[in-house]
N, C-alpha and C positions, 0 to 999 in steps of 0.2 A: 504493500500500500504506500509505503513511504516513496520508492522507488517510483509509481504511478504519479504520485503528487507533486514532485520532484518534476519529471518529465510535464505536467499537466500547466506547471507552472512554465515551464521555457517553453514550450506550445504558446503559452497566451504571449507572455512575455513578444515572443518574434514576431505575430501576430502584430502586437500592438507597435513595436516600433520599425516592422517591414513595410505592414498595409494597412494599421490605421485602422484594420476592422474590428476588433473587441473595443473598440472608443468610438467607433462609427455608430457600430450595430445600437453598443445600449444608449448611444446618444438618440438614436431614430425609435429605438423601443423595439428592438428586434430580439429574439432569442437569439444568443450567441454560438447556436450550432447549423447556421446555414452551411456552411462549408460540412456536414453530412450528406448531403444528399445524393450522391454517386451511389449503385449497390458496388462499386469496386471499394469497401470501405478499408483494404488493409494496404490500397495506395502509400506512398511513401514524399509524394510528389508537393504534398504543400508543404513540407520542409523546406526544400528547395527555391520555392517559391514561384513552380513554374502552375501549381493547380490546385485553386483554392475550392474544388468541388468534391474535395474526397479529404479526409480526415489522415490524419497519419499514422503511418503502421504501428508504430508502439502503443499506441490505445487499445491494438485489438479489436475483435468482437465481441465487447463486453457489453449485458445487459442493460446497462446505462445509455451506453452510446447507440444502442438501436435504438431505445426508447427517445431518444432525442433525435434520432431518424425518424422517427412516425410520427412525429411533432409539428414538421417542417411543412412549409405550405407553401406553394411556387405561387399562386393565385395571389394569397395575403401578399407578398413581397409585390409582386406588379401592382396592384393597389395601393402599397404604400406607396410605389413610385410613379404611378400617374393615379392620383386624386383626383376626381369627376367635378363639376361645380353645378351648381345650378342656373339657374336664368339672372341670378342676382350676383352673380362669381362668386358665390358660397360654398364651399367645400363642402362635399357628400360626405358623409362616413358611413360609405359600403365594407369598410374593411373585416377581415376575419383571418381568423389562425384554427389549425390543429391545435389543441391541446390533451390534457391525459383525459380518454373518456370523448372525445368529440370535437366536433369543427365548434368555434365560436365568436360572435359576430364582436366587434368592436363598438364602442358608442364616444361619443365627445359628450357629454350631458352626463353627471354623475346620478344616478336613480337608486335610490333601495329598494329590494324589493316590500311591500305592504308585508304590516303584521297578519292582515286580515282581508280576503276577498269582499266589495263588497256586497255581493249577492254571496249565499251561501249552498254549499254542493244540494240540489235537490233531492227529492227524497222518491224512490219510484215504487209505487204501489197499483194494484193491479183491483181489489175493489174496494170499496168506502166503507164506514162505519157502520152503515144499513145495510153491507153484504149486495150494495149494486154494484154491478160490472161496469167499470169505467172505460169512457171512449180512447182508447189509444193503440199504439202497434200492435203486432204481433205478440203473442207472448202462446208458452205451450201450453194446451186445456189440459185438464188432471181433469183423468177418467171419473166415471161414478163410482168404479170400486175401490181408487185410490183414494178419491176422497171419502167414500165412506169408512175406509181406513186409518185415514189421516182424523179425522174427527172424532172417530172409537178409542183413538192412542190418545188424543188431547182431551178427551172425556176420563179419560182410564187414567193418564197422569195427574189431573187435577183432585181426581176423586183418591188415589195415592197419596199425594203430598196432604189432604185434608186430614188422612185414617192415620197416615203416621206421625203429621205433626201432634195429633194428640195424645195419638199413642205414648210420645214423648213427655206431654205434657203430665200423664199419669206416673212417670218413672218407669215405662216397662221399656224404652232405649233409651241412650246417654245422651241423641245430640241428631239433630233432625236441619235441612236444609229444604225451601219450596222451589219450586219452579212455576208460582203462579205468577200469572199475566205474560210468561216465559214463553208458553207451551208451543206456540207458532213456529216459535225458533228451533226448537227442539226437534219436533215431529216432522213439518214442512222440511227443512233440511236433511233429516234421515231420507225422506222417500225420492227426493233429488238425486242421493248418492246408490253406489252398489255396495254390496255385499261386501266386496273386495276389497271397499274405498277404507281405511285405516285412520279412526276418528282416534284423537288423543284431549278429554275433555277439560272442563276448569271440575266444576262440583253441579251446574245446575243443565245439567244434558242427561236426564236418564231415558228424557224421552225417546235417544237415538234406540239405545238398550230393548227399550219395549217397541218400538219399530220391527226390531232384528230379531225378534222373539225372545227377548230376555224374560222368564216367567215373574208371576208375582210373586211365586213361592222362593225365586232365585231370589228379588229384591230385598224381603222380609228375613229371608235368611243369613243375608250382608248386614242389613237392620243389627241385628237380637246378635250377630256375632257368633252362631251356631259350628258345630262338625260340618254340617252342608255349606256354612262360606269357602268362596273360592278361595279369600283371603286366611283362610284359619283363623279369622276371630283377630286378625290383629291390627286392621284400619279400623277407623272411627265408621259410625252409620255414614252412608248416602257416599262411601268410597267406592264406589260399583269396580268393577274390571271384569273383562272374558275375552279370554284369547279367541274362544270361538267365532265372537260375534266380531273380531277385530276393534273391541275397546280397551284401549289401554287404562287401567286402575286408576282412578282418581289418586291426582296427590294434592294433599293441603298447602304448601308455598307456591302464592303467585305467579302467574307466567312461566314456572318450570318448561311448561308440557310447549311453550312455544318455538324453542331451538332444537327440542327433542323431534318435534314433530317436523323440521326443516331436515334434519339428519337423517330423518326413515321414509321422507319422499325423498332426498337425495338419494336411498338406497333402492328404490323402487325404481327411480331414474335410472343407477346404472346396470341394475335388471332386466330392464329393457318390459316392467309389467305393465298392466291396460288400467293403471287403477293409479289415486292421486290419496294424499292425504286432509285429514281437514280436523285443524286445531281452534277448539272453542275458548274464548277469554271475556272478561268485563271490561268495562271502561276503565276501572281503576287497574288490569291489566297493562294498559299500555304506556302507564307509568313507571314500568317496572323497566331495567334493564335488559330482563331479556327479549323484552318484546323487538328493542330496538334495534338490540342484536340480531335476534331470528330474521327480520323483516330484511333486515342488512345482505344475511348470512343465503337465504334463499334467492334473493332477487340478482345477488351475482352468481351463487349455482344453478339457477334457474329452473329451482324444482318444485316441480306438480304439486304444490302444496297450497291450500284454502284458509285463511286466517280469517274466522267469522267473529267476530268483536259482539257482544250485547252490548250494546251502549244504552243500559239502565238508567243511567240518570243519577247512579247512586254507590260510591264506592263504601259499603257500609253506610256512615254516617255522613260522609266526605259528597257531596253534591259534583257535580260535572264543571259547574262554574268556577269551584274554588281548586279544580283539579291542573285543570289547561285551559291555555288561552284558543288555540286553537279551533277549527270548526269543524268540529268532533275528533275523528278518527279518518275518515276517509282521507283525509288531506295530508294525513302520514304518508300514504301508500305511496301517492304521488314524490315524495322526499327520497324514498329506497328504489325510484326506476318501477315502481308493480303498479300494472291496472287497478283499479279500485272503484267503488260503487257503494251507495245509501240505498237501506231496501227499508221499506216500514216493516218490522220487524213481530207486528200485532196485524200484518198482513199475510195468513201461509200462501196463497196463493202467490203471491208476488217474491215471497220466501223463495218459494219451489223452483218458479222461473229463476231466479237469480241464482240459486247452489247448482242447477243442473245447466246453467250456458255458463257459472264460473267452472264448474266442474269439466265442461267438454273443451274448454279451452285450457286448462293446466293440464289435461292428459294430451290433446293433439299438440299445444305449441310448447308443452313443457316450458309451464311459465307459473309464478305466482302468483293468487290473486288474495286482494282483500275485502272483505266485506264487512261494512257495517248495519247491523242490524237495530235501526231504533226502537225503542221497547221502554218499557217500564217497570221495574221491581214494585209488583202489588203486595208484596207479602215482606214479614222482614226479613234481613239479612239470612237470619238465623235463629234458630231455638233460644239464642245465646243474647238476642239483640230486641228492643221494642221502641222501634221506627218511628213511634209514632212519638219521642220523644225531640225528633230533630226533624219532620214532616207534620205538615198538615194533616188531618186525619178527611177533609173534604177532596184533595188532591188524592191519595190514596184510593177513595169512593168514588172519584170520577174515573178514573184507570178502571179499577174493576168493572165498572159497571157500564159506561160509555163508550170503551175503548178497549172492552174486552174480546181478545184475540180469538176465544172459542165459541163465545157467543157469533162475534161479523163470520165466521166458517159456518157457522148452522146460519145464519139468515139466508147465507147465500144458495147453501141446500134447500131449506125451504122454497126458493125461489126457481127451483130446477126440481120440485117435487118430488129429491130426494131422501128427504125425510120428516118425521113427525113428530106430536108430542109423544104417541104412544110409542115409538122408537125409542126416544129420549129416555123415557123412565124404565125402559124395558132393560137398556144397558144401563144405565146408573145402578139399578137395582140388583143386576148378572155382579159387575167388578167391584161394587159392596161389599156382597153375598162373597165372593171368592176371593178378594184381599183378606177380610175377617178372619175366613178358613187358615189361611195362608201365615197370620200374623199366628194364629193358635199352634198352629206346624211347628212354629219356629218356636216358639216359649220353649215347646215342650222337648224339641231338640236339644241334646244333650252340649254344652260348649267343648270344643277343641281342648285336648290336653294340655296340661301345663310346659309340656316337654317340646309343644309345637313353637311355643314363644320363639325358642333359641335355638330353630334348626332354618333350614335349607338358605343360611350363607357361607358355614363355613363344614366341610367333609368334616372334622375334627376341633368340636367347640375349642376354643381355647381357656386358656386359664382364666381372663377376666369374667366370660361369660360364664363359665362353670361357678364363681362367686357368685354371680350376679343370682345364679337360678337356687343356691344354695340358700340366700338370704331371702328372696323372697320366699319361699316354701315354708324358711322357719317365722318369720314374717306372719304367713296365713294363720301357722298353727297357733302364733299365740294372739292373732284378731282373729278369729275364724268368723266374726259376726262381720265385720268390713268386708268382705270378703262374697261373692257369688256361693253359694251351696252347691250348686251342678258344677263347676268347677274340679274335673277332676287332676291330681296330682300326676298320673301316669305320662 
């Protein structure tokens, strides 16, 4: 290196007292590597002084020196040297250069860019509040039986998060999450995708799960933490996972799943598979690090990957306005190089269309897309959280009830004489009737052994964890009231 620098220096050095060009160039505003542009780049000839088109052989073909060949712009240099005028002899600035990443135009007038557009990205939805079909392009019709599927899952989910938040609230599970006013996002986005497609969630997507035939008896038994959890009993409630269905396990820390989810469409990518990934997040999501990274991380690997944003309204307690200055989320996309798009998000129909044209375009042009989904958090955060301490409780009442995502899906059935009241209470009464079953299953299911806590990470516990299982055990025995009863030690 020293040697290089040495040399780099008596390069400029004869330059500037042979031909006056490294005091020319930065006087005129030029990059200092026009004298790159021959591909003879390991020429010897501008030492000499007889050829100032080719760089000199001691530099080599080093990574630098190309990159400052692809830089160069024969166009920009004539421009700078005949300047256009107008009618008035006012100098044009048509001018432009290469630089890293693309051609770019010059300007004489110093501009920032605005903090803030001002119209704001609009928002595309496909029917109204009343479940009418709105006048606009194309968009693809979902069948009768997709929709009467799609409506059965958002009926089924709703009627879920009701049985278990209270279920909660009696102490028969530790810790419950909704997914109400949600359910559009959920369900409409599962029937969008395929089987194949490789969902990696935040905590409020179970709808994807009951799409794909996740049973209710599987949900309740994640629940209660049972022998039948996939998990062995040792995620919190509402951490769903199945490798079957292609859902990867809920993890509780922020935006995790969003770089994870850039790395296994990368791998899908160089697979060469027919299927895309598609990572769920909140708004208070993409304040997170890695949102910024994943979004970074994909759009220069250029992988088949879906970033559906719920822009709630409400990170916990934390409002959207005291979040970001920004106009929402979508406006990110555009920063990272990725197409992006606003869907009303208490619209499935308009859901549907959006996840399945983002969806056919990250698998044909293997590209990323982002999508914001507008919505509202009707319910609170959590088991853990009462919303209505830092919200309106009228605002909360208008969501549900105005603007409610499964209601405008049934008006719109109704309007296609899809369906009825007596349909209505027919199913409410069915996934009642079979959650209830399903939560009694599980009580009565025996919990996972004590011995599953500290197995399948390591062939051979080690020593610390062998402590660990020793003191808890003796732990039990001397509170054995703290403690689960079905809880066995084996």
């Amino acid at each position: 290196m020293a040697i290089w620098l040495r040399r780099s220096r008596n390069i400029a050095g004869y330059l500037t007292a042979k031909t006056g060009f490294w005091r020319e160039g930065v006087k005129r505003g030029r990059w200092p590597c026009r004298w790159f542009r021959s591909s003879n780049i390991l020429s010897s000839a501008a030492l000499s002084g007889g050829d100032f088109g080719n760089p000199p052989a001691s530099l080599g073909g080093s990574a630098a020196l190309l990159a400052c060949r692809r830089l160069v712009s024969v166009k920009a240099d004539r421009e700078y040297d005949s300047p256009q005028c107008d009618d008035n002899g006012d100098r044009q600035n048509n001018q432009a250069s290469d630089f890293p990443g693309g051609r770019i135009a010059f300007t004489y007038e110093m501009q920032f860019i605005s903090e803030s557009p001002k119209e704001r990205i609009p928002c595309y939805r496909v029917i109204d509040d009343n479940g009418s079909l709105l006048m606009h392009g194309s968009f693809v019709q979902v069948s009768k039986e997709d929709a009467l599927k799609m409506y059965s899952s958002m009926v089924t989910l709703q009627t879920m998060d009701s049985i278990f938040y209270e279920a909660q609230r009696q102490g028969r599970i530790s810790f419950y999450l909704t997914s109400i006013g949600e359910e559009a996002i959920n369900v409409a986005s599962a029937a969008a995708l395929s089987p194949d497609d490789v969902v990696l969630p935040q905590y409020r997507e179970p709808g994807i799960l009951l799409w794909r035939g996740f049973t209710l008896q599987e949900f309740a038994n994640q629940c209660f933490g049972n022998k039948a959890d996939y998990g062995k009993g040792r995620q919190m409630p509402i951490h769903y996972g199945s490798n079957k269905h292609n859902y990867f396990t809920v993890s509780s820390p922020i935006s995790t799943q969003i770089p994870q989810a850039v790395g296994v469409a990368y791998s899908l990518k160089m697979d060469r598979h027919n299927a895309c990934v598609v990572t769920y997040f909140g708004d208070g999501g993409s304040s997170e690090g890695d949102f910024h990274a994943g979004l970074n991380f994909a759009a220069v690997t250029e992988a088949p990957v879906i970033f559906l944003c719920r822009n709630n309204g409400w990170a916990i307690s934390t409002p959207v306005s005291e979040q970001f200055r920004s106009d929402g989320i979508v406006v990110k996309g555009q920063a990272y190089g990725i197409r992006s798009i606003r869907v009303d998000g208490n619209d499935a129909l308009a859901v549907y269309n959006v996840v399945h044209a983002a969806r056919g375009m990250a698998i044909s042009e293997q590209r990323p897309i982002l999508i914001e989904a507008v919505t509202y958090r009707v319910g609170h955060h959590s088991t853990s959280d009462d919303s209505t301490k830092y919200r309106a409780v009228d605002e909360i009442e208008h969501w549900r009830t105005a603007r409610n995502p499964v209601a405008r899906l049934r008006k719109w059935m109704d309007r296609n004489g899809w369906w009825s009241d007596e349909d209505e209470s027919k199913l409410r009464g069915i996934v009642r009737k079979e959650l209830l079953h399903a939560i009694q299953v599980a009580e009565k299911t025996e919990k996972p052994p004590l011995s599953n806590l500290f197995t399948d990470v390591y062939e051979t516990l080690p020593g610390n964890l062998l402590e660990q299982e020793g003191l808890l055990r003796e732990t039990m025995k001397r509170y054995p009231q703290d403690y689960p009863s079905d809880v066995h030690e084996a």
